[in-house]
C-alpha positions as a printed Julia matrix, in Angstrom:
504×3 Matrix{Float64}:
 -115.19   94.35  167.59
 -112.81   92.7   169.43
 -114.84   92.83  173.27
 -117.73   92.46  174.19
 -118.05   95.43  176.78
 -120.5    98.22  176.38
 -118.99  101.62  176.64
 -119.44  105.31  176.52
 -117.46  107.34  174.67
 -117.22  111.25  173.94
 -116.1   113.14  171.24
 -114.18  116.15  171.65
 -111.19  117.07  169.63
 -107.77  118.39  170.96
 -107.98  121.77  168.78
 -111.06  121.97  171.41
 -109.31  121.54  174.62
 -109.3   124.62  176.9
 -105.5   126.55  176.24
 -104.77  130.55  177.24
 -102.54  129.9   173.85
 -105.85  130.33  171.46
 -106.09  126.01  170.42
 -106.23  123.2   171.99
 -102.45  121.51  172.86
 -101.36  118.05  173.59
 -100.03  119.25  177.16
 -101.61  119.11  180.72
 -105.37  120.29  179.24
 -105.21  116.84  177.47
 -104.09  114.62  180.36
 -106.81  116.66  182.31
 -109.3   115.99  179.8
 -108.38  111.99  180.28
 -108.37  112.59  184.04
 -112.23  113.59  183.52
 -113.13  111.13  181.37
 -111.65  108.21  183.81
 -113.68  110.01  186.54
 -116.87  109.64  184.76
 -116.19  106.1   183.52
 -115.98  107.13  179.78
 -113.99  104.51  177.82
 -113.5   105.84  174.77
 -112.41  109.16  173.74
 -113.16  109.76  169.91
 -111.31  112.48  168.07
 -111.26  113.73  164.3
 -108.2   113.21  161.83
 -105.08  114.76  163.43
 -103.26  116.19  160.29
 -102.04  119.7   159.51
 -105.4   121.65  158.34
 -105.09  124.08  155.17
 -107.89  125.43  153.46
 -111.08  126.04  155.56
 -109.13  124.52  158.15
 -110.92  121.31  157.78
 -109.45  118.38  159.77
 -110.89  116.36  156.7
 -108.51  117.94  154.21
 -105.12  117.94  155.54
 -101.9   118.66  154.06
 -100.93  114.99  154.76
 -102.45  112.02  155.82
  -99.16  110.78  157.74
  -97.95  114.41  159.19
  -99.54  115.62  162.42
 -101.06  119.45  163.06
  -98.17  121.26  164.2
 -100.45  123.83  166.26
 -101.04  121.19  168.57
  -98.23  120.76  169.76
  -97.93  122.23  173.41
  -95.66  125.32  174.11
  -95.17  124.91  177.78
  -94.22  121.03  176.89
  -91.15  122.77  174.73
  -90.34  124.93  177.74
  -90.1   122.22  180.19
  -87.97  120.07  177.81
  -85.66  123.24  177.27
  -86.37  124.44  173.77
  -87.96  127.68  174.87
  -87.99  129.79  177.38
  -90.7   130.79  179.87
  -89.57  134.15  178.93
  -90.74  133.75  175.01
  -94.06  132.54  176.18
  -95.03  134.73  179.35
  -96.93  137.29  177.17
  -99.77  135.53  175.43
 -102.22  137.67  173.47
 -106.32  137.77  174.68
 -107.59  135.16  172.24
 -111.22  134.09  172.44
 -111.68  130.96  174.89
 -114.82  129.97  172.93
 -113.48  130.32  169.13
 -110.5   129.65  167.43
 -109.22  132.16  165.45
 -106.51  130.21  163.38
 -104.96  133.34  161.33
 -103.54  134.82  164.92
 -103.14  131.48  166.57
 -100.73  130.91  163.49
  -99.57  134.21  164.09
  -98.62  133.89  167.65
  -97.85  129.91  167.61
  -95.42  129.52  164.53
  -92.26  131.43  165.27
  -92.19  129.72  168.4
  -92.44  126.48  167.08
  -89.6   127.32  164.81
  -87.76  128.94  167.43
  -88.13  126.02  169.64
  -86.83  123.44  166.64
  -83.89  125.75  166.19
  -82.71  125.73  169.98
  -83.14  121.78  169.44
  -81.47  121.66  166.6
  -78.71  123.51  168.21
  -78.66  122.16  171.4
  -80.46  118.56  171.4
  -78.18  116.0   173.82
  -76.43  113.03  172.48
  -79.98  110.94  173.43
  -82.18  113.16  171.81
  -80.46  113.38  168.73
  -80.86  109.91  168.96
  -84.49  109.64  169.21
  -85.0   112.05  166.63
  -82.89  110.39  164.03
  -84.66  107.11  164.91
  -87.77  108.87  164.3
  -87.04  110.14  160.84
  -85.91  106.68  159.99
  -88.87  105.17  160.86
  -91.22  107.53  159.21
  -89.34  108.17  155.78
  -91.67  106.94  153.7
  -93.84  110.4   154.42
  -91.69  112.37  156.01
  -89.28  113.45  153.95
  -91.92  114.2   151.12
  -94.19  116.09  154.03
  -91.39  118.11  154.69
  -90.16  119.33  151.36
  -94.26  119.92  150.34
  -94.73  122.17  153.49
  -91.25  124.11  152.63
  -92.52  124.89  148.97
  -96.14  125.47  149.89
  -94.67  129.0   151.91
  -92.06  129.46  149.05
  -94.79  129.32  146.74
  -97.11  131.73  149.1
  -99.7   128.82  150.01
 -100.33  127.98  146.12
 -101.23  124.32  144.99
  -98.58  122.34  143.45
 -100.62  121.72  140.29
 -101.25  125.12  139.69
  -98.29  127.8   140.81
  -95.24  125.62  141.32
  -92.93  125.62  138.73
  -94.14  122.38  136.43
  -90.37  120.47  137.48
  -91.27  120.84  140.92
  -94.99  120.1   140.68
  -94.22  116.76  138.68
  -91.47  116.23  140.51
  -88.69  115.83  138.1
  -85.59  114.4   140.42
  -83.24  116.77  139.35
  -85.45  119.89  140.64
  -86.47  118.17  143.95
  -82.53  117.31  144.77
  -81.52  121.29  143.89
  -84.85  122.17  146.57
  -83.79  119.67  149.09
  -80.31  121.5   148.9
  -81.82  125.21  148.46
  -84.64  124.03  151.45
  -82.64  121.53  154.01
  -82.38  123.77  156.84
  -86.35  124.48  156.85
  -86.62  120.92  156.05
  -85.03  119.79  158.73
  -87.44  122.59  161.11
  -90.63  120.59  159.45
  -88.98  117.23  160.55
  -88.52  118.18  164.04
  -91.57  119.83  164.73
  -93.47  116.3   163.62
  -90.7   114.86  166.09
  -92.85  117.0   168.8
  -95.66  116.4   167.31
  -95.56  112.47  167.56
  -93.61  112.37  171.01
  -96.63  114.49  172.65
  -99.09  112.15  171.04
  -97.96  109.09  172.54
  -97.61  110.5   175.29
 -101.35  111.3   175.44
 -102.05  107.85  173.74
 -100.3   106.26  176.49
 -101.73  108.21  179.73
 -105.26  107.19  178.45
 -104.11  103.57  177.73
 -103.04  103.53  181.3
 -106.53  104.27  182.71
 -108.08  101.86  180.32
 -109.23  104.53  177.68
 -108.89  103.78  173.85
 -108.91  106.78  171.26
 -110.97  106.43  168.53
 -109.12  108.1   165.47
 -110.32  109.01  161.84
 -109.77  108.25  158.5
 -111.32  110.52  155.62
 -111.45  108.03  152.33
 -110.41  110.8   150.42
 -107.37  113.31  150.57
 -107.36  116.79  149.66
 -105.88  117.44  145.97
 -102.98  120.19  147.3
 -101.93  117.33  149.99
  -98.51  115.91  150.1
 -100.62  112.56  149.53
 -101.65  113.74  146.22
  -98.14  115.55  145.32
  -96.05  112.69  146.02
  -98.33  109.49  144.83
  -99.52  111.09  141.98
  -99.82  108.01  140.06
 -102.36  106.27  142.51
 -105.0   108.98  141.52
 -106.85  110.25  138.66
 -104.57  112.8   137.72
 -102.96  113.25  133.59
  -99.41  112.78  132.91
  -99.49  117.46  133.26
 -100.41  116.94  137.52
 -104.16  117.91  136.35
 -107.37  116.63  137.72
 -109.2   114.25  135.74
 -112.24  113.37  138.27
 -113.51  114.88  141.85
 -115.39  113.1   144.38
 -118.75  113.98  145.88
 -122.4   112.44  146.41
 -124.83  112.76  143.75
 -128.26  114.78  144.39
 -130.47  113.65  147.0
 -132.94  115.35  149.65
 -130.96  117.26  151.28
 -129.23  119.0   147.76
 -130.89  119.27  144.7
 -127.57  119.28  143.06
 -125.42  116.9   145.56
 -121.99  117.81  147.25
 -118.77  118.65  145.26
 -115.79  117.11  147.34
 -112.77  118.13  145.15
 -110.78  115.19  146.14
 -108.97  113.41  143.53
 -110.27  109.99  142.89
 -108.15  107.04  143.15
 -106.92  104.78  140.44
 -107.97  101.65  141.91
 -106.17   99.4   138.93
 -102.85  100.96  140.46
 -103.44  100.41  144.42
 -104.49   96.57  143.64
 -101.48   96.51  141.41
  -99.34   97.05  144.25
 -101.06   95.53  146.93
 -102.42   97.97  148.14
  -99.07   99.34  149.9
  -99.97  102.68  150.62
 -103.21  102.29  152.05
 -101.39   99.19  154.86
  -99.13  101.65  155.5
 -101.96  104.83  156.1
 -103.51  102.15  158.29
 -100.59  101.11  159.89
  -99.52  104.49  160.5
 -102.79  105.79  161.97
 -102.95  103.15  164.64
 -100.18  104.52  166.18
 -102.53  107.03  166.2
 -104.82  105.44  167.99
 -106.54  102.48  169.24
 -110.13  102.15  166.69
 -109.99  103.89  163.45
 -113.08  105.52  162.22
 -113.37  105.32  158.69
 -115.34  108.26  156.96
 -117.38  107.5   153.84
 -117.37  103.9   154.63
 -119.64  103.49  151.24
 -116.99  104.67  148.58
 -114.86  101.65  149.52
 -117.9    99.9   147.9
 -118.57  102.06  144.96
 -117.97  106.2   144.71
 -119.59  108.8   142.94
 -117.18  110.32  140.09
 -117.71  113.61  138.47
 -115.52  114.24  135.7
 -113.45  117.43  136.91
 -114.05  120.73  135.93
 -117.98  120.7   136.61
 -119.66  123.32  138.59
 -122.0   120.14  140.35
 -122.04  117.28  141.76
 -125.29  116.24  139.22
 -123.2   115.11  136.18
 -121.41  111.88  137.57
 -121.29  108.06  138.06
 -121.0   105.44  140.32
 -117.76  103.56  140.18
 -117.0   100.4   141.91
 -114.36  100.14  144.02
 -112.21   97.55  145.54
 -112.92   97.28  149.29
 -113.4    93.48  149.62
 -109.66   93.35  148.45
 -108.99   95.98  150.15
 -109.49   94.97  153.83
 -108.7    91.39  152.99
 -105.04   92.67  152.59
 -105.23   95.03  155.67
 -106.33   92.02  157.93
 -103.45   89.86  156.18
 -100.98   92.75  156.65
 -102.05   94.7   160.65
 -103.87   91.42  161.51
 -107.39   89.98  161.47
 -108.83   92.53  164.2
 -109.03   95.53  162.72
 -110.82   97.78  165.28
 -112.75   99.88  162.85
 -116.21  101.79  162.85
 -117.89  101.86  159.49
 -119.29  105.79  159.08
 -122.33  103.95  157.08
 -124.45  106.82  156.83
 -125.57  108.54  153.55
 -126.91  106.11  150.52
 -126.15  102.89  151.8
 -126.71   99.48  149.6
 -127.09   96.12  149.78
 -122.93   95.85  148.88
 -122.01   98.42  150.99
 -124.13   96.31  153.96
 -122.0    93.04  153.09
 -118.55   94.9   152.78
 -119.49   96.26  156.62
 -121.06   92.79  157.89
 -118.89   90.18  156.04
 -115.87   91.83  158.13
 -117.7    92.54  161.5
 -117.48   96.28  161.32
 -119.84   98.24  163.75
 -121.7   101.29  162.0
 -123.09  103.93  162.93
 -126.44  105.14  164.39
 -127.6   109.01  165.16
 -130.33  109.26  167.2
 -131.01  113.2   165.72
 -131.63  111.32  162.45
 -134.93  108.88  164.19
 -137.21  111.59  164.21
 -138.22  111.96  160.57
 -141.53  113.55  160.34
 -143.6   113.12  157.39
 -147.37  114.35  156.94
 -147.68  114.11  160.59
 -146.74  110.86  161.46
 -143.89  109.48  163.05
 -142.09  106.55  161.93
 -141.74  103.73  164.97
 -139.59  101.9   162.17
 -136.75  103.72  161.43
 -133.39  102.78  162.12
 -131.92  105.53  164.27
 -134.56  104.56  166.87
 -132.15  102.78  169.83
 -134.69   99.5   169.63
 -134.3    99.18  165.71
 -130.42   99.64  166.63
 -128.06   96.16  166.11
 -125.82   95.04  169.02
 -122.43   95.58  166.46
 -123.32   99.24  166.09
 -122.29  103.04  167.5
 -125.06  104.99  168.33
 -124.33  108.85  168.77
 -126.84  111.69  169.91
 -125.11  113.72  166.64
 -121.61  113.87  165.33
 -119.06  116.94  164.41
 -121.83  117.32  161.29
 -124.51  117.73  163.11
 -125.97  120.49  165.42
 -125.51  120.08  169.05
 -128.71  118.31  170.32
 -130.01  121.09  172.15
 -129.39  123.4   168.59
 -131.45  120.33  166.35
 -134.75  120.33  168.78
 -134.75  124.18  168.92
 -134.21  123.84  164.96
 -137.27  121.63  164.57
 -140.92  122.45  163.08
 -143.58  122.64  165.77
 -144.62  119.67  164.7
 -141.11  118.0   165.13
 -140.72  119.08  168.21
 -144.15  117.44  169.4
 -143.5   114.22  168.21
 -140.05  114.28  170.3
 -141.73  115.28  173.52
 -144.12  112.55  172.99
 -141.18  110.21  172.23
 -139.31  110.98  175.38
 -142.14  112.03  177.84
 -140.17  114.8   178.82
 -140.25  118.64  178.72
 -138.08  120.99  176.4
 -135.31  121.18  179.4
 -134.74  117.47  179.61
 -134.71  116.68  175.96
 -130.93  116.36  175.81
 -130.44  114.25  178.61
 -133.16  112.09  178.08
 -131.78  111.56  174.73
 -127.99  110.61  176.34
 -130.02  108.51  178.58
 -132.02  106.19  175.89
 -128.44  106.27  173.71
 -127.02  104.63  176.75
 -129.92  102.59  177.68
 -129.83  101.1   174.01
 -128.76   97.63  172.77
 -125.65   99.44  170.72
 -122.26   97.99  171.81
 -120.65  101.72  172.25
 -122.65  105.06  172.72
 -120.89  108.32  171.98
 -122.1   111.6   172.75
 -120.41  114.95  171.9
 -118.51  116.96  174.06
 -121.41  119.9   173.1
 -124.43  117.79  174.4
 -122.96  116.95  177.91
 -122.41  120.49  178.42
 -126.19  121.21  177.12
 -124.83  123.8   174.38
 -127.14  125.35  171.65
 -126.12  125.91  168.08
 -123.58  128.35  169.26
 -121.53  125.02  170.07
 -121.68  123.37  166.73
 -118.52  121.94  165.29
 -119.36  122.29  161.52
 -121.91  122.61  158.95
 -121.1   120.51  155.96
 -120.89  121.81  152.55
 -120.03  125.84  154.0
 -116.81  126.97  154.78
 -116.28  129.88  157.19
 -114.67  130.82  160.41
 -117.66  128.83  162.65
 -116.52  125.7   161.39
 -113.81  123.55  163.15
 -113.16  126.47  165.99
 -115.25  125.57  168.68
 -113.74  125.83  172.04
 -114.27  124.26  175.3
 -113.51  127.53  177.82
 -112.82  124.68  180.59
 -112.6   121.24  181.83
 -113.97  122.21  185.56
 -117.47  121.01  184.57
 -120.4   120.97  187.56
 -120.23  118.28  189.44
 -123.67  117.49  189.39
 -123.32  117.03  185.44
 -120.38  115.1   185.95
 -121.91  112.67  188.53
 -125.23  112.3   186.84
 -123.34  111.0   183.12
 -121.52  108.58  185.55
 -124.6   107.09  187.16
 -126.09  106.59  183.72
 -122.94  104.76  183.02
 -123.15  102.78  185.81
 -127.04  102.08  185.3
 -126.28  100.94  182.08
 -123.19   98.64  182.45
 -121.06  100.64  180.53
């Protein structure tokens, strides 16, 4: 890391915020949500990967790792810069302030969106049209691409481009994506200027928290999802055969929490190629997402050591291999290319070895710690050794109470064995009602550089409040809601003094 100052972060992201409009937006809810964490003395405000969600609705399998989710982007914002009017917002249906329901929030949200890039396409002033051309000029090395894979994806009724598309289209033979580009433009064009929204209420955000001495911590999944415009337009940098079809997935192999490990999906990448060219599109993912923000997070920090491939087509993740993979190259050319500091946070957790250890240490990366994961249980005794526990915890490391994958604090103890639950009462001295706060309280008391706590376990929420559970897919995954940003005052003052205490 590039300071030396302890600080607290919380993670909470913007599809969370409070909003009458059914999702979180990047309007006033987010400066308000900055406003409360510069109250509190929070530093660091740690969100997941901001791309436009498909399947599942999984920030970590976006239609793009470039393009921003375009149901973020703030209604009223478009009404005060002229694009709508209050009239085409004033009636707003009853959505659920504690769950997102993302079928009617794209029911409700996306003729307005296009209505509002219409008007601006209509009506934009000479300095506007300005800015926006500036901004496709700057970005056309995924946005044009983006935009044509979003326009097909609704011609083709939401199908894959390696499986429904017509085969000229899906392999993208020139001819057939200059007669779509023609056919398409005018939708095109809507795509392009809702990212223009997108990316100007961003920075905005960015900015206000900048101002009050906040940094965003951002995300980067290692992996993309295989109906992506990643995948559809750089076809050659992954496993795919010269048809568009899948050659290999990605996934972990079998371990103790699966007797058959995960299947991903995800494409694997032809490393050969991406060294072959310099790595140029992974500089330029980097590049891109620290406009983004200010720290990158990068998920499945191991498979830039070595990956587990599974040859595509089978039902498990048992049948597979470890590959190696090029990360010492790798971040050697990203420090050459966005400079030596790279502000990123090694998501070490998983099966972690001795090369995946050097790859983190020999470039200074912090990783990660989660205090749920120190209480291990096994035959009755607790282990004083293991490496969650804050005092086993390095200085160069992130220690969380949980993460998006894990329950909310409150939802793991009440999840516990009996005899789990002892051995944490014993650990903390403290009765069932304090657990959670005395576990914010050691996190912050700890020797870790940064502590980061979600959203869910300053508000005290059970499992109701969990983000996801990995390896399911339903509607109580990703839609968790915060119904407002007026928290107690006593809850607010209290996560300050710890703050304080602990000269974060």
């Amino acid at each position: 890391m590039s300071t030396t100052l302890r600080k607290t972060g919380v993670l909470l992201h913007p599809t969370s915020l409070p909003s009458k409009y059914g999702i979180g937006s990047l309007g006033k809810e987010a400066l308000q949500c900055i406003d409360l964490l510069e109250k509190t003395g929070i530093r660091l405000w740690q969100i997941l990967p901001l791309g436009p969600t498909g399947y599942g609705d999984s920030p970590y399998a976006a239609r793009s790792s470039f393009a921003g989710n375009e149901l973020l982007i703030d209604l009223e914002e478009l009404m005060v810069d002229g694009y709508l009017e209050y009239e085409d917002i004033y009636t707003v249906p009853v959505f659920d302030k504690d769950r997102i329901d993302y079928q009617a929030v794209r029911a409700y949200k996306e003729p307005l969106l296009a209505q509002a890039a219409g008007s601006f396409l209509k009506h934009a002033n000479k300095f506007e049209r300005s800015e926006y051309k500036r901004f496709c000029k700057d970005h056309a090395s995924w946005l044009e691409d983006y935009a044509l894979h979003n326009v097909l994806c609704a011609v083709y009724n939401d199908s894959r481009w390696f499986e429904v598309w017509p085969k000229e289209l899906g392999l993208r033979e020139p001819e057939a994506l200059a007669a779509a580009r023609k056919q398409y433009s005018a939708e095109i064009e809507e795509v392009k200027v809702l990212q223009f929204f997108f990316y100007r209420q961003w920075l905005k955000v960015r900015s206000y928290a900048n101002e009050r001495d906040i940094e965003i911590i951002g995300d980067i999944p290692i992996f993309v999802a295989p109906d992506s415009a990643d995948a559809w337009a750089n076809r050659h940098l992954f496993k795919f055969d010269e048809d568009g079809k899948q050659l290999a997935s990605s996934g972990v192999p079998p371990d103790f929490f699966s007797e058959t490990g995960q299947m991903w999906g995800n494409p694997v990448y032809d490393w050969p190629v991406h060294v072959k060219e310099e790595f140029a599109w992974w500089t330029e993912r980097f590049r891109h997402t620290f406009l983004q923000c200010d720290i990158i997070r990068v998920d499945h920090f191991r498979g830039f050591a070595a990956y587990w491939e599974i040859p595509y087509g089978n039902p498990t993740a048992e049948i597979g291999s470890w590959e190696p993979s090029p990360g010492v190259e790798l971040f050697k050319t990203l420090k050459k290319n966005l400079g030596d500091d790279l502000k990123i946070i090694a998501e070490d957790l998983g099966v972690i070895t001795p090369d995946v250890e050097e790859l983190r240490d020999s470039n200074g990366f912090p990783g990660m710690k989660i205090f749920q994961f120190a209480f291990t249980v096994e035959k009755g005794v607790f282990d004083p050794t293991n490496e969650f526990l804050p005092y086993n915890c390095s200085e160069n490391s992130v220690i969380y109470t949980g993460t998006h994958d894990n329950n909310t604090t409150l939802g793991w103890f009440r999840a516990l064995t009996g005899e789990e639950q002892d051995v944490v009462r014993r650990y903390f001295e403290a009765p069932d009602a304090q657990i959670v706060w005395q576990m914010i309280r050691q996190m912050l008391h700890s020797v870790c550089r940064w502590a980061i706590l979600p959203m869910q376990d300053w508000l005290e929420l059970d499992a109701s409040g969990r983000m996801n559970t990995p390896a399911t897919v339903g509607s109580a995954n990703w839609s968790w809601r915060l119904s407002s940003l007026k928290l107690e005052p006593w809850r607010i003052e209290r996560l300050a003094s710890l703050i304080r205490l602990t000269g974060r």
